[in-house]
C-alpha positions as CSV (number, residue, x, y, z in Angstrom):
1,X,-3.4,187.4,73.9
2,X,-1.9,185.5,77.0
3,X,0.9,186.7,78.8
4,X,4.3,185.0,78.4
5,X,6.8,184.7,80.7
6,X,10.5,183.1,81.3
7,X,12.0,182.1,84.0
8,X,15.6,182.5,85.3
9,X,17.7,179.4,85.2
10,X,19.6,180.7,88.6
11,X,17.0,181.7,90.7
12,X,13.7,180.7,89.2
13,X,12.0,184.3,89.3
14,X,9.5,184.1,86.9
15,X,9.6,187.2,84.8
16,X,5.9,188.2,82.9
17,X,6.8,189.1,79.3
18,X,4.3,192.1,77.7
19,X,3.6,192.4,74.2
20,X,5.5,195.8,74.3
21,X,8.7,194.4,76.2
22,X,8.4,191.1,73.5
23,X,8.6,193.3,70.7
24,X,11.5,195.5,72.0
25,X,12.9,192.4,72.2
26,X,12.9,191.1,69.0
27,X,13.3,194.3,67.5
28,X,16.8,194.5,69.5
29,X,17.5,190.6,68.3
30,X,17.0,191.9,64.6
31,X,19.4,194.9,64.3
32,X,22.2,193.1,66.3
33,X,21.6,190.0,63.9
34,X,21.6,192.1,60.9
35,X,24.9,193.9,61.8
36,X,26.2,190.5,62.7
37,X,25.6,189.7,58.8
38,X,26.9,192.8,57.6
39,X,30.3,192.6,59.3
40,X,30.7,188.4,58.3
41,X,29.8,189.7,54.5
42,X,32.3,191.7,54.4
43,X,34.7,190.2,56.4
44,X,34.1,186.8,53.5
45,X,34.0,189.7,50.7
46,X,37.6,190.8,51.4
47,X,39.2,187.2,52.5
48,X,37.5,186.1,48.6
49,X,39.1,189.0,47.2
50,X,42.9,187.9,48.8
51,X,41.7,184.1,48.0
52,X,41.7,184.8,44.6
53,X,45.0,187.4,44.1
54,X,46.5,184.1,45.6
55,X,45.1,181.9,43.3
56,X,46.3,184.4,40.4
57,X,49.7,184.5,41.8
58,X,50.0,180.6,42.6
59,X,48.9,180.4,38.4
60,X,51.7,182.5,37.2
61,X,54.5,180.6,38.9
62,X,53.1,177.4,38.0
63,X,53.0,178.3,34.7
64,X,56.8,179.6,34.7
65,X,57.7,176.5,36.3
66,X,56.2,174.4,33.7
67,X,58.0,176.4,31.1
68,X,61.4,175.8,32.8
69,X,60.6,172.4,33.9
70,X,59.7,172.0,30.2
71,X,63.0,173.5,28.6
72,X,65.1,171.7,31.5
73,X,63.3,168.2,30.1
74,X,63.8,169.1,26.6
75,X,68.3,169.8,27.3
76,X,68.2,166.9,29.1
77,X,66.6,164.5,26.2
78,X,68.7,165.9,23.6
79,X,71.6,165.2,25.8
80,X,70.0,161.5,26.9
81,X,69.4,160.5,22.7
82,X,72.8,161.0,21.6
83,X,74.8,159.4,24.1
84,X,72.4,156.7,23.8
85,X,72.6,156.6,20.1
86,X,76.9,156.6,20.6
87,X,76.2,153.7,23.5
88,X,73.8,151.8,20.7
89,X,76.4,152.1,18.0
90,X,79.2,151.0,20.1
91,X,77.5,147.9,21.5
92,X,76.0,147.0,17.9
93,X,79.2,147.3,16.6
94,X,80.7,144.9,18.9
95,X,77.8,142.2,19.0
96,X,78.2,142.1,15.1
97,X,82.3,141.5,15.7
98,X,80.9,138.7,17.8
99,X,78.2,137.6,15.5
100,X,80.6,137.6,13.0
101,X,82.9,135.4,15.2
102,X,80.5,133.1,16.3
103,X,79.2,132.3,12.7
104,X,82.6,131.9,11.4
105,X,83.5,129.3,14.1
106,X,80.0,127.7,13.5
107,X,80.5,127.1,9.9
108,X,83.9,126.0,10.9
109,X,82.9,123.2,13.2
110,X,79.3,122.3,11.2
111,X,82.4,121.2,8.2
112,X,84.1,119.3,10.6
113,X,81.0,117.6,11.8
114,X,80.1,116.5,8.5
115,X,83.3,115.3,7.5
116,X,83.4,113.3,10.9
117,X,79.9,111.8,10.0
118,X,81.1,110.9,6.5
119,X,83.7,109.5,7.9
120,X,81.8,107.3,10.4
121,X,78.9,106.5,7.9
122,X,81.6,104.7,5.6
123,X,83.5,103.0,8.5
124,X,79.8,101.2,9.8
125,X,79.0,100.2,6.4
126,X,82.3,98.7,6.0
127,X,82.4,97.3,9.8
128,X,77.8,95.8,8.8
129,X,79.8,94.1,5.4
130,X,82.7,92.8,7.4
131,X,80.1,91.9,10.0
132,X,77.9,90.0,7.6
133,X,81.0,87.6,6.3
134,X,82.3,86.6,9.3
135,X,78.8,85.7,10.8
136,X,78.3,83.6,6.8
137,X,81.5,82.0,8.0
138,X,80.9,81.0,11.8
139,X,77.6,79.6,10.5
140,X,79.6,77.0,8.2
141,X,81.5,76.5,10.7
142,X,79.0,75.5,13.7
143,X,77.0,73.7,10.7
144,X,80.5,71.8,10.2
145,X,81.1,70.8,14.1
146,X,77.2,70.5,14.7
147,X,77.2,67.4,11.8
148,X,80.4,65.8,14.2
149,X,79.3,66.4,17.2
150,X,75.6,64.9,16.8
151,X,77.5,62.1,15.1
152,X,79.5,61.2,18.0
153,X,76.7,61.8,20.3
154,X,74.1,59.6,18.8
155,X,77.0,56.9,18.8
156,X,77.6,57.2,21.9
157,X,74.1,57.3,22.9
158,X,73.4,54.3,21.0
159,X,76.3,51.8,22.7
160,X,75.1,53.6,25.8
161,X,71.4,52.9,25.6
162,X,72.1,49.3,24.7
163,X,74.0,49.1,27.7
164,X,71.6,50.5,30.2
165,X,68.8,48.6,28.5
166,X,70.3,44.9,29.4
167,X,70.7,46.5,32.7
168,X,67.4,47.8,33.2
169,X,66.0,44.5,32.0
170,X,68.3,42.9,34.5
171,X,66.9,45.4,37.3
172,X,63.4,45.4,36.4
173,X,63.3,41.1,36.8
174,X,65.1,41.5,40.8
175,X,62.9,44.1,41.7
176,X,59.5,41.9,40.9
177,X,60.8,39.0,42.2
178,X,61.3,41.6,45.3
179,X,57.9,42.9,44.9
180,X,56.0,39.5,44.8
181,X,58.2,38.2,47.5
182,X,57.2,41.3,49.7
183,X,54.1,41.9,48.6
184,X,53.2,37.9,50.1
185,X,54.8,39.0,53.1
186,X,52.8,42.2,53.4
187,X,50.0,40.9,53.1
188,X,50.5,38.4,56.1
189,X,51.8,41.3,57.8
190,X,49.1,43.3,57.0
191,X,46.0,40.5,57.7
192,X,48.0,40.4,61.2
193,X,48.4,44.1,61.4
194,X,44.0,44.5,60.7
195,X,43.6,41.4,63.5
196,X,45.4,43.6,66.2
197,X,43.8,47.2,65.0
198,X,40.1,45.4,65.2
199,X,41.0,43.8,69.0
200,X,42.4,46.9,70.0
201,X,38.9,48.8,68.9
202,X,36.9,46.2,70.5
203,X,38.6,46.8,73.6
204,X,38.2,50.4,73.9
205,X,34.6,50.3,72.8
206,X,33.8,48.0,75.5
207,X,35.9,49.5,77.7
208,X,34.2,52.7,77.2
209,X,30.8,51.5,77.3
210,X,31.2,49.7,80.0
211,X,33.6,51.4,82.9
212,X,32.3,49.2,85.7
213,X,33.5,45.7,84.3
214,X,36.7,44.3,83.6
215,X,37.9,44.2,80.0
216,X,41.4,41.7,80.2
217,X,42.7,41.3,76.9
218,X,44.2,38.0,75.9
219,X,48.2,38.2,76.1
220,X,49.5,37.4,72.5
221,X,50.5,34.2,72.0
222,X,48.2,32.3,74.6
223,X,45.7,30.5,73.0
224,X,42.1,31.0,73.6
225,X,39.7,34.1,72.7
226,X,41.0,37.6,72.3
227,X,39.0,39.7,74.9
228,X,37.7,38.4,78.6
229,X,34.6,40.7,80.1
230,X,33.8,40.2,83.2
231,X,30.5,42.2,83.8
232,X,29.5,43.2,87.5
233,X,27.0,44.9,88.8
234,X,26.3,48.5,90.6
235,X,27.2,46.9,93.7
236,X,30.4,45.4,93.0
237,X,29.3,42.2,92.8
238,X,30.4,39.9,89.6
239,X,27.5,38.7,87.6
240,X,29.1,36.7,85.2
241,X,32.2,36.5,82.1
242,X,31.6,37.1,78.3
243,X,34.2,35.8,76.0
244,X,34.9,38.0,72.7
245,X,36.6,36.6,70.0
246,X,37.3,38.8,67.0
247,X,37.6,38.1,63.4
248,X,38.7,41.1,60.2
249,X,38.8,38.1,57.2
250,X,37.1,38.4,53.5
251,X,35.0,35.4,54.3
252,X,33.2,33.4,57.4
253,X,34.3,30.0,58.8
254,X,32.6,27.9,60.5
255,X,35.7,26.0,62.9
256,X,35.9,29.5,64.1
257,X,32.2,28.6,66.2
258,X,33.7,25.5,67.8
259,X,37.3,27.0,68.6
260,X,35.3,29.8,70.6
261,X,32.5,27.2,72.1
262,X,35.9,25.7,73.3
263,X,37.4,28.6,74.6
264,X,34.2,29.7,76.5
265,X,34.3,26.5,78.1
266,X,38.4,26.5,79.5
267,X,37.4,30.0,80.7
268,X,34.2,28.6,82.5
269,X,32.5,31.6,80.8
270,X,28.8,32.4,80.8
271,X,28.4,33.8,77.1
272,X,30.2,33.9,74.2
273,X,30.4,36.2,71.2
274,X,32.2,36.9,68.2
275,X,32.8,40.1,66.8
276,X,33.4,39.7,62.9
277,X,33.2,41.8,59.7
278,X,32.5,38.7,57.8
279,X,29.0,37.1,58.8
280,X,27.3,34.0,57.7
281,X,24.7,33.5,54.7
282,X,22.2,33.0,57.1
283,X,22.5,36.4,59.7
284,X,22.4,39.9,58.9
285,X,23.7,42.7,61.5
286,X,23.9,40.3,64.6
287,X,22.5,36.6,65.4
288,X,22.8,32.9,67.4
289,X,24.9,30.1,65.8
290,X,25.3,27.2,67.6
291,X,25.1,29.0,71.1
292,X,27.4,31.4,70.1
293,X,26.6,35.5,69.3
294,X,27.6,36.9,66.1
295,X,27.5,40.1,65.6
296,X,29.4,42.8,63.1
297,X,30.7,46.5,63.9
298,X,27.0,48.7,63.9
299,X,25.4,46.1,66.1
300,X,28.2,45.3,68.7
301,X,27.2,47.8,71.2
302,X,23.8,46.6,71.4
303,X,24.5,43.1,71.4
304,X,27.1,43.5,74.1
305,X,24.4,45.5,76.5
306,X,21.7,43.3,76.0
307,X,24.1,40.4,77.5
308,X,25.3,42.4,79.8
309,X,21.7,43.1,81.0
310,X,21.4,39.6,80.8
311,X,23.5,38.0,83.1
312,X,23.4,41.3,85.2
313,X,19.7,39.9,85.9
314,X,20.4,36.3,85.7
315,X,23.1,37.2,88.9
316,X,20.5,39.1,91.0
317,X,18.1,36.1,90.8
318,X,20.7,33.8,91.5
319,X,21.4,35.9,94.6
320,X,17.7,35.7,95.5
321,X,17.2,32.4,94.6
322,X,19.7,30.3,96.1
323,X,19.1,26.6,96.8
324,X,16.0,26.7,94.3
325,X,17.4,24.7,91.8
326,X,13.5,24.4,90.0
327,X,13.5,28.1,89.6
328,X,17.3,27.8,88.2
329,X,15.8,25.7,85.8
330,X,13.3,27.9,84.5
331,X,15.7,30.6,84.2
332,X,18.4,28.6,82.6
333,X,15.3,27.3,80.1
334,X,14.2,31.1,79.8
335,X,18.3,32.4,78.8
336,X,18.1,29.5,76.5
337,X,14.6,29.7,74.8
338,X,13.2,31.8,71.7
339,X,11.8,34.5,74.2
340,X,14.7,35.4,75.2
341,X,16.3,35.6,72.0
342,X,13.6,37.9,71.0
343,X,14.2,40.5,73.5
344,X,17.7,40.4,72.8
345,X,17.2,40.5,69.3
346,X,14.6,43.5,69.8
347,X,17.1,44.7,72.3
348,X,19.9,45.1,69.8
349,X,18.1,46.4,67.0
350,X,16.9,49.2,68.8
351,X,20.5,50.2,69.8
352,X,21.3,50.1,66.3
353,X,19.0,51.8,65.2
354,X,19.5,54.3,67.6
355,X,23.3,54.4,66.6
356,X,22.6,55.0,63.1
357,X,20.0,57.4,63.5
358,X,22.6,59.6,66.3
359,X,25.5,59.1,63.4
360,X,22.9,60.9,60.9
361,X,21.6,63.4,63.8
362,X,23.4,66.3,62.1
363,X,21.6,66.0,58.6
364,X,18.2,65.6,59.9
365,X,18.0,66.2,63.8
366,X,14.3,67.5,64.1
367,X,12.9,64.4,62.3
368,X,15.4,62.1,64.7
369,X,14.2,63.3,67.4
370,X,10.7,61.9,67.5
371,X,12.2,58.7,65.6
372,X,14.6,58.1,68.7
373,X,12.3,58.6,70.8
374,X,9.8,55.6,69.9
375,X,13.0,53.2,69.6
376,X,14.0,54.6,73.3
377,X,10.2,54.0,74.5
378,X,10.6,50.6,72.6
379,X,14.0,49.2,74.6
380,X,12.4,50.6,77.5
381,X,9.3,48.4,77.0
382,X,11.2,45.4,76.0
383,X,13.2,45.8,79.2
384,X,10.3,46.4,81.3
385,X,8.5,43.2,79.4
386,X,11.7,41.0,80.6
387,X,11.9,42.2,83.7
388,X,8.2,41.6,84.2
389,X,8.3,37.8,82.8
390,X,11.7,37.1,85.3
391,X,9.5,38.3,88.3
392,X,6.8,36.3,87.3
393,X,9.4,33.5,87.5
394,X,11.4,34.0,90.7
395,X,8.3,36.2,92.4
396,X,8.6,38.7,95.0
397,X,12.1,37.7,96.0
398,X,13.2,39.8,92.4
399,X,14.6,43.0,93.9
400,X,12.6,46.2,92.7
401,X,14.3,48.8,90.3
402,X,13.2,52.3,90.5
403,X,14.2,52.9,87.3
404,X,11.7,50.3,85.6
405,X,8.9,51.8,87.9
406,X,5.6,52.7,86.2
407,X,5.8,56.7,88.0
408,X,9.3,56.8,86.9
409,X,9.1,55.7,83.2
410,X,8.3,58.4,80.8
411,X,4.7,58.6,79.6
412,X,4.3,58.1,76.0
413,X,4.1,60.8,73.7
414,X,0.7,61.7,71.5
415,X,1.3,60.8,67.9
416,X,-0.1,64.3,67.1
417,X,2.9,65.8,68.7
């Protein structure tokens, strides 16, 4: 067997430990264990014994305590049940005093009540019959005054209608003898009233159109046309008058062509026009009668820029061509001739068409488009075209416009687009 050994915790000597010296040891361990034991037995034996003569002793005054408690308990509930049973009878016996009272005086007023109700019942079914007559009899009696009173009423009425009726008939002949008399007047008035309105729109329109000439409306009163145009050019320079003369009637006439012929000749003017609503048989939208321009409210603006144009040209050969009285001539023949009527007329119908197609823009825009912009491409051409045939006239001495140069006009547009 190996040797043991243990080792001491102060100065580390290691002590070898023999069989012999183990089992003296142990041996010692044993017997002071086993008197250890002996001495805690009966140290627990006696404190068990004293435990339990406690435990005897605590029983036996518990149980006399219980027994006095209990005979205490059972004085005191004698003593408790009889004054409660003097306390009941005293309070019963005064609650059924009061009972008694309190039914008596019940009974008392529940008669009263009774008799008060019999009382009432009879005194409403006398006050319901009472009630019932006097109504029967204010009846007859409104029945009675009602018969009078609609009597006299319907008298009355009757003087009162005939009356107001001879009146009425009296009133009603003045006022339409008024009415006719005013409604003549009116509309003189008015036929006045729509001559002034349409002058005063032809002004502004051309006035608008037109900011570089000179719109001079006719004073009223002075005889002659209604609105004087004198056109000029970008430069300044004054190309020429055109004399307006405007007409808002149901029906054309034919003195009104010589009265402006005559007028265009007092103001030495180069063109004249009128602006009507009525137009002849003969011309629809805008036309030539007699050397005068007729034209009606959707082709004015066309008509008045293609005479504009006009003499605005006429002016700058005039300027280039003084002295040539043969070439004056030729112009004068070309103003005057079917060719130029024809531009003008192609002129104008493209600004109207243009106009009406911009006033329906907003219901079908994409389609106007490419429809405005053949009739642009066509004024453009028909400008161009009369340009072209004037400078074949006058030649070389025709002042160039940039505008109606072939880089600077717009190159026609593929039908596939």
């Amino acid at each position: 067997m190996a040797e043991q050994s243990i080792t001491c915790p102060k100065c580390k000597y290691k002590i070898e430990l023999s069989e012999a010296l183990t089992n003296q040891i142990r041996s010692e361990l044993e017997s002071e264990v086993s008197e250890g034991l002996q001495e805690r037995e009966q140290d627990l034996s006696k404190k068990s014994a004293e435990l339990k003569s406690k435990e005897e002793e605590l029983a036996r005054l518990k149980s006399e305590a219980d027994k006095e408690i209990e005979r205490r308990l059972a004085t005191e509930r004698k003593k408790l049940e009889k004054s409660a049973k003097e306390s009941a009878l005293k309070e019963l016996g005064t609650e059924l005093e009061d009972a008694k009272s309190i039914v008596t005086e019940q009974a008392k007023q529940l008669e009263e009540a009774q008799e008060h109700e019999l009382a009432l019942r009879k005194r409403e079914r006398k006050l319901q019959r009472d009630q019932k007559a006097l109504e029967l009899e204010m009846e007859r009696k409104l029945e009675q005054e009602r018969g009078i009173i609609s009597k006299e009423i319907t008298d009355s009425l009757k003087d009162k209608h005939e009356l107001e009726k001879g009146d009425l008939k009296k009133k009603i002949s003045t006022l339409t003898d008024q009415i006719d008399d005013l409604k003549r007047k009116s509309e003189l008035g008015s036929q006045e009233a729509q001559g002034e309105v349409q002058e005063l729109r032809l002004e502004e329109l051309l006035a608008s159109n037109f900011p570089s000439d000179t719109i001079r409306p006719v004073p009223k009163g002075v005889k002659g046309a209604d609105v004087i145009q004198e056109v000029y050019n970008e430069s300044g320079h004054r190309c020429g008058v055109i004399v307006w003369e405007s007409k808002r009637t149901k029906a054309f006439q034919k003195p009104w062509i010589d009265k402006l012929k005559s007028d265009q000749r007092k103001l030495k003017a180069e063109i004249a026009a009128l602006y009507t609503q009525a137009m002849p048989q003969d011309i629809s939208g805008f036309g030539q009668l007699d050397g005068v321009w007729i034209t009606n409210h959707s082709s004015l603006l066309g008509l008045a820029t293609a005479l504009r144009l006009q003499l605005v040209q006429v002016a700058a050969s005039q300027i280039a061509n003084v002295g040539k009285n043969q070439k004056i001539e030729l112009l004068y023949s070309y103003l005057s001739g079917a060719e130029f009527k024809g531009r003008v007329e192609s002129i104008v119908e493209a600004f109207t068409s243009l106009k009406s197609d911009l006033e329906s823009e907003r219901r079908a825009i994409t389609k106007m488009w490419a429809k405005r912009d053949k009739q642009i491409q066509k004024v453009v051409e028909n400008t161009v075209g009369m340009y072209g045939d004037m400078q074949g006239i006058v030649g070389a001495t025709l002042p160039e416009i940039e505008k109606l140069d072939i880089a600077a006009l717009p190159a026609p547009k593929s039908k596939d687009k």
